[in-house]
Residue frames relative to the residue before (quaternion, step in Angstrom):
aa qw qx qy qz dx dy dz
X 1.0000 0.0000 0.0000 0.0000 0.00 0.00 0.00
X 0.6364 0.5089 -0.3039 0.4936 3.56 0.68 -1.05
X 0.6604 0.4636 -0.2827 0.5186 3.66 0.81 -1.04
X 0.6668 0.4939 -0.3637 0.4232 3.78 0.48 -0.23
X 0.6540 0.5314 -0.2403 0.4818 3.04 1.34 -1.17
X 0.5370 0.6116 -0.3302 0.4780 3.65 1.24 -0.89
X 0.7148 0.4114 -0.1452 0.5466 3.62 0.74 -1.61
X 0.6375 0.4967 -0.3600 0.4661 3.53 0.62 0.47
X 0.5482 0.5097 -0.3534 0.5610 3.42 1.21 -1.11
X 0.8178 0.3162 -0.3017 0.3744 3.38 -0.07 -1.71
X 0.4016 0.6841 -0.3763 0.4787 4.12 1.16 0.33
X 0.7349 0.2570 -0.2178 0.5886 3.60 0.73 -0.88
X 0.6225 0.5674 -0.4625 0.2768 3.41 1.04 -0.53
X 0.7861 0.2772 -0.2634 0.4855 3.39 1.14 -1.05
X 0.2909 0.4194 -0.6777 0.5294 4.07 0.34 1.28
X 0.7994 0.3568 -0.3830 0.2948 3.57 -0.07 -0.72
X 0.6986 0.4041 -0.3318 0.4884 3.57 1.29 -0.11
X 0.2407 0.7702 -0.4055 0.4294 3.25 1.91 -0.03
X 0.8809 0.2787 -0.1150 0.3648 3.02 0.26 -1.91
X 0.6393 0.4753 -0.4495 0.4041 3.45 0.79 -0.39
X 0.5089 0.4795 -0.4493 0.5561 4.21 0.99 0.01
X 0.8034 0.3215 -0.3249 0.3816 3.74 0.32 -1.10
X 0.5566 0.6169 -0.3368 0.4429 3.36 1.18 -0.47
X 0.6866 0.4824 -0.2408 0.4877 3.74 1.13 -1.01
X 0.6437 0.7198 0.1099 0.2356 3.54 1.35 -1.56
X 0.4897 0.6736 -0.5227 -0.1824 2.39 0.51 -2.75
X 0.8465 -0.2960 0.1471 0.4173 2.55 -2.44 0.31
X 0.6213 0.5474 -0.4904 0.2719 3.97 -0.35 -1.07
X 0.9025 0.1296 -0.0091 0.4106 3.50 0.44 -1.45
X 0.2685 0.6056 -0.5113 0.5475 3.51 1.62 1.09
X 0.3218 -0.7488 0.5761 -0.0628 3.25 -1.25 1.57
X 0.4639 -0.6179 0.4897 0.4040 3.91 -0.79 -0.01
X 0.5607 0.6508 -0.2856 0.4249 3.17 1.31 -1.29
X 0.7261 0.4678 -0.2336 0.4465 3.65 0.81 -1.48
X 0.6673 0.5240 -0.2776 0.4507 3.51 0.91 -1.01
X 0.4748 0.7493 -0.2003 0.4160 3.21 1.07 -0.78
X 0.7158 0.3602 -0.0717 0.5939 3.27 0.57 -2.15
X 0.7393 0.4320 -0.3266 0.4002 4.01 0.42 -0.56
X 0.7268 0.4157 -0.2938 0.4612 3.40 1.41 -0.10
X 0.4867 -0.6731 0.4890 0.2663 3.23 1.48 0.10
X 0.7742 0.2833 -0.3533 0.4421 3.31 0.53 1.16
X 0.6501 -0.5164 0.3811 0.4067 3.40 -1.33 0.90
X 0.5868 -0.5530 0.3910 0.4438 3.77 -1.51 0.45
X 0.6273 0.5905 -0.3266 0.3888 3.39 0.96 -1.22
X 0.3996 0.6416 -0.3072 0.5782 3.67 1.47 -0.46
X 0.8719 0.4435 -0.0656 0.1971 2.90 0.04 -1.61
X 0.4661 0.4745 -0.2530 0.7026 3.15 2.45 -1.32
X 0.6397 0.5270 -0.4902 0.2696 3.26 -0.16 -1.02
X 0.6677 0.4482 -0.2120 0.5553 4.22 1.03 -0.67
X 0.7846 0.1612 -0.0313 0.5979 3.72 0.27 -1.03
X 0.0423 0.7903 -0.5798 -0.1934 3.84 -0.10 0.27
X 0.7878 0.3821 -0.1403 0.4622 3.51 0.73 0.91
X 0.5619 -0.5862 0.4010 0.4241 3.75 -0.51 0.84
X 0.6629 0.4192 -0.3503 0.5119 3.44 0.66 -1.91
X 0.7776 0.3031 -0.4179 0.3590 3.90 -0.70 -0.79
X 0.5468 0.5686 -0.4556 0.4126 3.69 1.08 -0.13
X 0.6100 0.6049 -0.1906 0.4751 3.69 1.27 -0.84
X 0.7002 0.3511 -0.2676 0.5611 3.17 1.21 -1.52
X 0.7240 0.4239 -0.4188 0.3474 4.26 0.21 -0.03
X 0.6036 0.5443 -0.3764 0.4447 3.11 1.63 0.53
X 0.5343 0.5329 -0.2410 0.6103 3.16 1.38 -0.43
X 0.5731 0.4966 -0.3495 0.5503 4.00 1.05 -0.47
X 0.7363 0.4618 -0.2455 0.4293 3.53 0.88 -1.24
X 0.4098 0.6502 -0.3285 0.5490 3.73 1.39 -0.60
X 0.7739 0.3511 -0.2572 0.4601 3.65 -0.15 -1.41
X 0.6430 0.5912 -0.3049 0.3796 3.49 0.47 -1.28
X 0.7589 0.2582 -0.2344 0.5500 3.82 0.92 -0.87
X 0.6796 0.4333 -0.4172 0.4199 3.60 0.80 -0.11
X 0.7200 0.3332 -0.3337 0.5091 3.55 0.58 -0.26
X 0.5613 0.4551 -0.4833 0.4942 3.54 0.77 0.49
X 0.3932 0.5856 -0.4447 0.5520 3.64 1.04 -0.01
X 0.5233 0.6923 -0.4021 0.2918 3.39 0.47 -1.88
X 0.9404 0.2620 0.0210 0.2156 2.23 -0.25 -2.21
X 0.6096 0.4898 -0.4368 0.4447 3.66 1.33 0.38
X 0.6607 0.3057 -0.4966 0.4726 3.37 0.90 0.53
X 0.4852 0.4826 -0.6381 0.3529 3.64 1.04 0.60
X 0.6557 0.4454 -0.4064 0.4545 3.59 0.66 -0.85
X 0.6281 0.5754 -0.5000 0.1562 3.75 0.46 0.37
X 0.4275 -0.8326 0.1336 0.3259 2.97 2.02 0.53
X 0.2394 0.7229 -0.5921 0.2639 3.60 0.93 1.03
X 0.5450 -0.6508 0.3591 0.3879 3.06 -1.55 -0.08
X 0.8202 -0.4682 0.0590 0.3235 3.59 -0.83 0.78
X 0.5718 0.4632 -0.3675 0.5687 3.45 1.18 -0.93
X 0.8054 0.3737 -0.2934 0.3544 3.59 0.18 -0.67
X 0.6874 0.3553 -0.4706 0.4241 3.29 1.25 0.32
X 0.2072 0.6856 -0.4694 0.5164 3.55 1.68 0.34
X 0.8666 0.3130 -0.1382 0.3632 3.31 0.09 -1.04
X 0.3990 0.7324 -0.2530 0.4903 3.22 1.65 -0.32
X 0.8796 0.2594 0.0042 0.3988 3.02 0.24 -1.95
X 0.3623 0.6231 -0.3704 0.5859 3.36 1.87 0.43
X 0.7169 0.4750 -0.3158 0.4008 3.42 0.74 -0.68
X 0.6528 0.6547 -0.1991 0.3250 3.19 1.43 -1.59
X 0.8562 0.2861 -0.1080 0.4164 2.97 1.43 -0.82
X 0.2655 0.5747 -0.4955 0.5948 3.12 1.91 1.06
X 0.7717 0.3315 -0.3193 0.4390 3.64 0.58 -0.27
X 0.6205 0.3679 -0.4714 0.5074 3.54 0.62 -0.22
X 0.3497 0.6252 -0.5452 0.4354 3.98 1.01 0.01
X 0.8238 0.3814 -0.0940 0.4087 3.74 0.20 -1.81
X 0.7135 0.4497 -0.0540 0.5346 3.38 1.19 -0.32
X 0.7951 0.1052 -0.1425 0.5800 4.12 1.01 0.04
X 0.4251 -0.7091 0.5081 0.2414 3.23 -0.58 1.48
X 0.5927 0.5876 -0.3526 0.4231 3.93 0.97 -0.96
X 0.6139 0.4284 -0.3282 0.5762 3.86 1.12 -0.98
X 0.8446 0.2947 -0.3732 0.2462 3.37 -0.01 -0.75
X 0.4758 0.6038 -0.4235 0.4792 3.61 1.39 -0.05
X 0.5613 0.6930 -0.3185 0.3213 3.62 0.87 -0.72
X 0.7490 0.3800 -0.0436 0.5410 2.73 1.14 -1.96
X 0.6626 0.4543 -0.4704 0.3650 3.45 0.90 -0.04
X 0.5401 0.7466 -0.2808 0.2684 3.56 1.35 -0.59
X 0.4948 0.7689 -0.0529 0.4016 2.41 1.91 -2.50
X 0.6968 0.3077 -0.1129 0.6380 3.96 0.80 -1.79
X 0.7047 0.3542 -0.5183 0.3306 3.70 -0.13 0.00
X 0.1936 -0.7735 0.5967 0.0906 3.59 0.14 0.98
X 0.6490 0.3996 -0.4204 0.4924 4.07 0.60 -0.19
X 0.5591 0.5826 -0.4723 0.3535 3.79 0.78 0.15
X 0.8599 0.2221 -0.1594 0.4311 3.62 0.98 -0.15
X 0.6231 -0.5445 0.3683 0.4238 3.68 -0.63 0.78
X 0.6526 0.2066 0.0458 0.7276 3.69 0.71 -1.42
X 0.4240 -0.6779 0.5837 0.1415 3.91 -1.30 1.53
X 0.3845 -0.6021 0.6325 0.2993 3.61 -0.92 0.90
X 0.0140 0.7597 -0.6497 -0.0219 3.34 -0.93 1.42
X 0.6576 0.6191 -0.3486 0.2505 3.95 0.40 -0.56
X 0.6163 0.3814 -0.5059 0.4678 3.39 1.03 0.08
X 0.3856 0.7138 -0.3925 0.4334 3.66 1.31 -0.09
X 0.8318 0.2279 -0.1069 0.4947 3.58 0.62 -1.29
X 0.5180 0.3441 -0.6245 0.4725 3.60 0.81 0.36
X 0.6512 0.4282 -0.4986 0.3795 4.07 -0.03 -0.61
X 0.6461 0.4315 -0.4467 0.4437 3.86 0.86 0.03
X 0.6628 0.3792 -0.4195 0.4908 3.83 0.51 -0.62
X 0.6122 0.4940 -0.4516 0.4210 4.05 0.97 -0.45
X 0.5104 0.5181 -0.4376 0.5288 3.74 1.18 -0.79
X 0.7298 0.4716 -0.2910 0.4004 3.59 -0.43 -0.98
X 0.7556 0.4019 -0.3145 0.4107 3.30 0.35 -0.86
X 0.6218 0.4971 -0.4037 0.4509 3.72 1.36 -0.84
X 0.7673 0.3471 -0.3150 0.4376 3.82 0.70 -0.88
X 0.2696 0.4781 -0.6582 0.5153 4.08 1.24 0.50
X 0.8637 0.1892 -0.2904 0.3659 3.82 -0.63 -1.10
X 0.5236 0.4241 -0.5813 0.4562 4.04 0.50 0.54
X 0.6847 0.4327 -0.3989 0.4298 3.81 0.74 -0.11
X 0.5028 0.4841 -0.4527 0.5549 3.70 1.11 0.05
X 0.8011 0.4548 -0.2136 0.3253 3.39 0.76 -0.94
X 0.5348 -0.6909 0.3092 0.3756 3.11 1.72 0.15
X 0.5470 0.6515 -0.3130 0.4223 3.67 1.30 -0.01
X 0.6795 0.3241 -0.1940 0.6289 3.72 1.62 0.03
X 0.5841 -0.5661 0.4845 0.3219 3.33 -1.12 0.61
X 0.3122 -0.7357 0.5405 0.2630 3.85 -0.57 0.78
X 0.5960 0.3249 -0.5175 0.5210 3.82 0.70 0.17
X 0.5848 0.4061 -0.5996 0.3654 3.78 -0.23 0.04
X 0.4363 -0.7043 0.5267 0.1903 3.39 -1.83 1.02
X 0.4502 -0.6126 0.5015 0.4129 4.10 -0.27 1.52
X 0.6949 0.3421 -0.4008 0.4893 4.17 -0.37 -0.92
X 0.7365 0.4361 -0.3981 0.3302 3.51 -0.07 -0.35
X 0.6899 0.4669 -0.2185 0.5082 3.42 0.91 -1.13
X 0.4861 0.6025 -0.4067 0.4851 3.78 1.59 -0.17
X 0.7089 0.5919 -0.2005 0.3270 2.94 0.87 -1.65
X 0.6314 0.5735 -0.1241 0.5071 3.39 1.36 -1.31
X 0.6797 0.3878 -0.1914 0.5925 3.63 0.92 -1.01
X 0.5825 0.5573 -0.3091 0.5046 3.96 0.57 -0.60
X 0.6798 0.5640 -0.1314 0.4500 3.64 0.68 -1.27
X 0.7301 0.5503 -0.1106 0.3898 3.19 0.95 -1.93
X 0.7692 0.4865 -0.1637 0.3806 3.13 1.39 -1.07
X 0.4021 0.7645 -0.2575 0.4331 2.92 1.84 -0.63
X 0.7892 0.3730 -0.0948 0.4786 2.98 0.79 -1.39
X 0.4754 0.6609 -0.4079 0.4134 3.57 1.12 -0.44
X 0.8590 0.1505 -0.0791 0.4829 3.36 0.53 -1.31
X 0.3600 0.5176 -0.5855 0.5096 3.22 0.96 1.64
X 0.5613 0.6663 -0.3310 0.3625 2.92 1.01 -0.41
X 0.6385 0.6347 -0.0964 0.4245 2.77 1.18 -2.07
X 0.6649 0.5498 -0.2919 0.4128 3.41 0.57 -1.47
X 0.7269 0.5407 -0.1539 0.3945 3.29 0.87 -1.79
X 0.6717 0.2738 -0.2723 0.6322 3.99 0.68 -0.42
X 0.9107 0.2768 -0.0984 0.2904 3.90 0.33 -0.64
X 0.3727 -0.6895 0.4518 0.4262 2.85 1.23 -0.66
X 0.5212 -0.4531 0.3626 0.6257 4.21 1.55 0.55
X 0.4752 0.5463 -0.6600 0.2007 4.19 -0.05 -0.24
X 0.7721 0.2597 -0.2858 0.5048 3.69 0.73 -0.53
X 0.3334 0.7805 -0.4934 0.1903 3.36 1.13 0.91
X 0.7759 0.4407 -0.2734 0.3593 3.38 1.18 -0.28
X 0.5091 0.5850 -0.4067 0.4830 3.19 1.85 0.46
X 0.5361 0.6192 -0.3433 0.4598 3.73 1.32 -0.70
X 0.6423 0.5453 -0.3703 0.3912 3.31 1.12 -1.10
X 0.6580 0.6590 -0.1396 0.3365 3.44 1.35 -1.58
X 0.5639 0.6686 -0.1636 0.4562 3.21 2.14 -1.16
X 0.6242 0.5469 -0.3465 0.4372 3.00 1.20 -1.91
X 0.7829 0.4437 -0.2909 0.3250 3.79 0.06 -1.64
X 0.6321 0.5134 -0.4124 0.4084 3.64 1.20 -0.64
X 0.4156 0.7508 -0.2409 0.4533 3.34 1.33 -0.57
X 0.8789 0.3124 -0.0030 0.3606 3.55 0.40 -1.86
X 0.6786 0.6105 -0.2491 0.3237 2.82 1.28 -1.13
X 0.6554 0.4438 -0.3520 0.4995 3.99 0.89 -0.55
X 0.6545 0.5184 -0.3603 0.4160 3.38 1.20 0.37
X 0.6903 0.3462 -0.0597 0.6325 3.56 1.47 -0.58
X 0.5516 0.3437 -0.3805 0.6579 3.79 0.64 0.31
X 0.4242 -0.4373 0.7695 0.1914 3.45 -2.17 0.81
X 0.6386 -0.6593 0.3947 0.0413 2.90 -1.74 1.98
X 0.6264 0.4867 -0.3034 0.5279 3.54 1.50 -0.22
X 0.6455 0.5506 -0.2324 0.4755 3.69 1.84 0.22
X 0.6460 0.6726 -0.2022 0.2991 2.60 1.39 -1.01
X 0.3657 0.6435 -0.3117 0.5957 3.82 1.31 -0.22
X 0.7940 0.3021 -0.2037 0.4866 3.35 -0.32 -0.90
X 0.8587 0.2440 -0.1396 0.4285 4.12 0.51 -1.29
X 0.3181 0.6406 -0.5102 0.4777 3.61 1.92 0.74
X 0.7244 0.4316 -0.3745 0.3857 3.80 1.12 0.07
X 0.3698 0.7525 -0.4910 0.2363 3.82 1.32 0.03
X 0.5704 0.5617 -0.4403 0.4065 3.70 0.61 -1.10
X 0.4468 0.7697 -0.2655 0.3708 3.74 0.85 -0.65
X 0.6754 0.4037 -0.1924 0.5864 3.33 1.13 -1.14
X 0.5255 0.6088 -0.3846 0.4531 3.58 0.76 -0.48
X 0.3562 0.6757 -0.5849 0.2727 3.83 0.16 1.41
């Protein structure tokens, strides 16, 4: 037990130095040697857990999802109504962007589709079936236009952001990462909300601090 518990610690220890090399790096010009030295441990240590860059890359990018969609999901279970946790959880994770070296390696890994033989797609498609599913219940709730299609407008909003805070990253390093976010929704919203709502939910982006 104690030995498992040991081989676990020194497991999270090197994802966490993982990310701060892949996160500084990315995959192309992130070394074993470097990772290694930021986790404080020997390579043979180091193979002996990850026998490989790519599965070293891919348990950071596991560890990324795991804390961002557990975020998610406590402001889904805080039981607003959907656009506004849409917008919520858009916010949550512009901050854990500016604020966890483990998220932001993730997400940088996640967008470099030339870093892996086969693209990491599944943290991609749970934030789409969670997108969809929040704006299915803002159209029950009246807060979305019933001709717009939820998977599509996921798709579109999922995508959109992606790129936002490439953006961000790329002129700023993300400091203006939470106004872009704030832009995107001021942007979207008079397009995807019924006009007799739109007054009242032209103030969500607002929450985004």
């Amino acid at each position: 037990m104690v030995k498992q518990v040991r081989a676990q610690v020194t497991r999270e220890t090197i994802v966490g130095g993982a990310a701060a090399v892949f996160g500084r790096r990315g995959y192309g010009l992130a070394s074993i040697a470097d990772i290694a030295t930021a986790s404080g441990v020997t390579k043979g240590a180091l193979y002996f857990h990850f026998p490989s860059k790519d599965e070293l890359a891919r348990a950071v990018i596991a560890e990324q999802h795991r804390r961002t969609m557990a975020a998610a999901t406590e402001v889904v279970e805080e039981g607003r109504p959907g656009l506004e946790t849409m917008v919520l959880m858009s916010g949550m994770l512009a901050r854990q962007l500016l604020t966890d070296p483990v998220v932001q390696a993730g997400i940088r890994l996640t967008t470099d589709v030339a870093s892996f033989d086969t693209p990491v797609t599944d943290p991609y498609r749970d934030w789409l079936r969670t997108s969809e599913s929040l704006f299915r219940q803002a159209v029950d709730e009246g807060d979305l236009r019933g001709d717009l299609d939820p998977g599509v407008l996921a798709s579109v909003i999922v995508a959109s952001y992606t790129g936002v805070q490439l953006v961000s990253e790329t002129f700023s390093q993300r400091a203006d990462l939470l106004q872009r976010v704030r832009d995107l929704w001021t942007v979207l919203l008079p397009g995807i909300v019924p006009a007799d709502r739109l007054q009242r939910l032209s103030a969500l982006p607002e929450l985004i601090r």
